[in-house]
N, C-alpha and C positions, 0 to 999 in steps of 0.2 A: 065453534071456538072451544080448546082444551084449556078448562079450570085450572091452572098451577099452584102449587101452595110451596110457599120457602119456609122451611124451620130454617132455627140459628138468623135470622131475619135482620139481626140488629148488627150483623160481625159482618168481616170488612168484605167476604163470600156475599154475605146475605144480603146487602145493601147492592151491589152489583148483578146478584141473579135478579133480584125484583125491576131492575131497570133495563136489563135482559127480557125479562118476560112483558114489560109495557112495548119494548119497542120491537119485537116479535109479531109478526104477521100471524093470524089463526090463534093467539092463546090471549089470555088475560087472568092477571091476577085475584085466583080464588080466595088464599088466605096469605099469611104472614105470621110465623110463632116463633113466639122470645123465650127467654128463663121468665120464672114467674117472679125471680125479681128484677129484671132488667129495666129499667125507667123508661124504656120505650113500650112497654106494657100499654097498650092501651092504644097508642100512638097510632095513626095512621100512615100507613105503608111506605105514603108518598113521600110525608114528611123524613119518616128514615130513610129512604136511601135518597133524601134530597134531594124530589122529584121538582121541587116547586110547586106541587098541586095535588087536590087530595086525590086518593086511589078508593077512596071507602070503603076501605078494608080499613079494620083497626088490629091493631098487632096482638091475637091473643098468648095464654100463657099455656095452654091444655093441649094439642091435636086433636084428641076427642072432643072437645067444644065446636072445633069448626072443619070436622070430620064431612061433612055433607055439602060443605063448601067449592069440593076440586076434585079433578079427576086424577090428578099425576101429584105426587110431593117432590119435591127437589131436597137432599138430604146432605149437606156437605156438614157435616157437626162431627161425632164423636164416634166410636164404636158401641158404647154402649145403647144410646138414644139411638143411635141408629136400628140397631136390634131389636128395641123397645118399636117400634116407629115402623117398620116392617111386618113386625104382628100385627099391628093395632090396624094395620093396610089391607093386610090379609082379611082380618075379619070382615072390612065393611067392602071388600072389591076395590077399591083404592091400587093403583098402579105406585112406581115407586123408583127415581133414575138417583143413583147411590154414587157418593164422589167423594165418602169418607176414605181415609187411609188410617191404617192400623190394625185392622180386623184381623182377628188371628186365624187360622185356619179350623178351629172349632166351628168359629164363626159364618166362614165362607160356605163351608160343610151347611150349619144348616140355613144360610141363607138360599143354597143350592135345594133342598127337600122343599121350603116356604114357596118356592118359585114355580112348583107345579100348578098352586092356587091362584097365581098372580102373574102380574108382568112387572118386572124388576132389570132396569137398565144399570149393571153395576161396572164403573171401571175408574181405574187410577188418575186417568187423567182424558177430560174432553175437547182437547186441541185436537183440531183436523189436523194441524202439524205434525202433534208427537205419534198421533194413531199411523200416519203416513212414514213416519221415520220406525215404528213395530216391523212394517212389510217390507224398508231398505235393511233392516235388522238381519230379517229373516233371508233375504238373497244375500249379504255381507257371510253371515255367520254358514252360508252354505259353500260359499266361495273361500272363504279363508279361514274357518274355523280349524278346520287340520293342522292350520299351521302357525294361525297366530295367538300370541299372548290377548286376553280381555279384559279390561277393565273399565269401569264403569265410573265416571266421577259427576255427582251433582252437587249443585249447591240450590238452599233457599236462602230466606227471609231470617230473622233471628226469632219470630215468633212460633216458627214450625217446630211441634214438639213430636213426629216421629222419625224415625233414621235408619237404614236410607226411607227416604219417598217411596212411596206408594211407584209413581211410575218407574223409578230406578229401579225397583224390582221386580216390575212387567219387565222394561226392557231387557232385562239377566232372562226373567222366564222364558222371555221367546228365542232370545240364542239359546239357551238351554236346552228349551225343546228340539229346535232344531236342529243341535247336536244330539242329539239322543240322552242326553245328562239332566240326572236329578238336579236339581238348583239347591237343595236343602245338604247334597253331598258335594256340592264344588264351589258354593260360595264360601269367600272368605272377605269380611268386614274390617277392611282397618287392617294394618300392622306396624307392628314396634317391636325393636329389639334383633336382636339377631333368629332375623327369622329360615340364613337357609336359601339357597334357588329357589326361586318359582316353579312349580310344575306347571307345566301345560294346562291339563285338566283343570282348570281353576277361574274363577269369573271375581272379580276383585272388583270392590266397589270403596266409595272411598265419599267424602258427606263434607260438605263443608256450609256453615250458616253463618250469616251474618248482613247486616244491612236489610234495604227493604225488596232484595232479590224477588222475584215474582219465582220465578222454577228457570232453572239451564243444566240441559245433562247434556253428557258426551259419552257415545261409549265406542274406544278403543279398538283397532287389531290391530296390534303390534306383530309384525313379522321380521324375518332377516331382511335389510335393506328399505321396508315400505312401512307406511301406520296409514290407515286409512281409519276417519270417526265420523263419526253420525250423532253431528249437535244440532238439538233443539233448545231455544232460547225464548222464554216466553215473555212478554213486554207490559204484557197488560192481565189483570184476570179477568178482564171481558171477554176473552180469548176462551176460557174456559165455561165463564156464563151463557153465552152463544151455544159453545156444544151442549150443553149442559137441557136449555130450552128444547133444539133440535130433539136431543133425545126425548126429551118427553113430549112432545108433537108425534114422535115416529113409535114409542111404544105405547101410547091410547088405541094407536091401530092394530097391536100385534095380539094373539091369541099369550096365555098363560108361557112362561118359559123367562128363562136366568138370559139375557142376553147382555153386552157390550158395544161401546164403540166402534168396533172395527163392524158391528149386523147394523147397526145406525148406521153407516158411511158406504154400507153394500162395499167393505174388502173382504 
């Protein structure tokens, strides 16, 4: 059995990965960790994510306290804690599958150096769906990238505080890449006002929040006479809890190295 520990334990992620990892074939719940003032402090695992029965695990406030507890953490929280929370994995041999967005590219940088020490499953989003719609991406943006206009539109939740998504900006990178185009010189965020034709050369994304949306992106080729999109619409975030488990089942087994979703699903 692979130990799993959820930070962020008590958020509406958290309450979901843990009933994710009970009903997981091969893992069981090692730990559960809250803010240290969070009122489910103390609380047993079960009772937060409304198992109806205990898990005997009681919700600590530390990592470090019940560090010896799991073999993998599950990290969907913040950028910072996140970074916090990866060292602290590093140190004791601790594995670690990452499902924050926001990290800046300092960040990725040295989560990328930390990962020679460790095995670190990091990716924007853990639908076998959205990972599967990466690799229709990639045959679309090779078939019609020459000639079609891109854009990218997502919507979440009203609670989602970064913009675009994390996975909105996988999906840019990988047309991108497979245009031969930096994403950091042909993204353009938004527009208003008199902005001018469109150039080609350009991947447009476009964010919209509201309600209690789960994730639904679409992204665009607009050509003369055709538009062909590749929407994923996600219904539940068990969807994401699932892959989420998977992956830390699949990297207890791997050797040290920065891997992703698409090395979990073998594309």
């Amino acid at each position: 059995m692979t130990r799993i520990a959820i930070t962020g334990a008590a958020g509406r992620m958290g309450r979901i990965l843990i009933e994710a990892v009970c009903a997981a074939d091969k893992a069981e719940l090692g730990a559960a960790i809250v803010l240290p003032d969070d009122p489910m402090a103390g609380v047993d695992a079960g009772a937060i994510a409304g198992q109806g029965k205990s898990l005997n695990v009681a919700a600590a406030t530390r990592l470090e306290d019940v560090i010896e507890q799991f073999d993998v953490l599950i990290d969907f929280t913040a950028p910072a804690a996140t970074m916090s929370n990866i060292e602290l994995c590093r140190q004791h041999g601790k594995k670690i599958v990452i499902g924050t967005t926001g990290l800046t590219d300092e960040q990725k940088a040295d989560m990328k150096v930390k990962a020679a020490d460790m095995g670190i499953v990091f990716a924007p989003n853990y639908s076998v769906g959205v990972n599967l719609c990466l690799n229709l991406l990639r045959m679309a943006a090779s078939v019609m990238g020459d000639e079609a206009d891109i854009e990218v539109v997502e919507m979440h939740h009203r609670h989602k505080v970064d913009a675009p998504s994390g996975t909105a900006l996988r999906m840019g990178e990988v047309v991108a890449e497979t245009l031969g185009w930096d994403l950091n010189e042909v993204a353009c965020y938004g527009r208003e006002g008199q902005t001018g034709a469109r150039p080609h050369k350009q991947i447009g994304f476009e964010t919209i929040r509201g309600g209690d949306v789960v994730g639904d992106h679409t992204v665009m080729f607009a050509a003369e006479g055709e538009r062909v999109e590749v929407t994923h619409k996600a219904q539940s975030r068990m969807t994401f809890a699932r892959g989420a488990v998977r992956a830390a089942l699949w990297v207890n087994e791997q050797p040290h190295g920065l891997y992703d979703m698409q090395d979990v699903l073998g594309f």
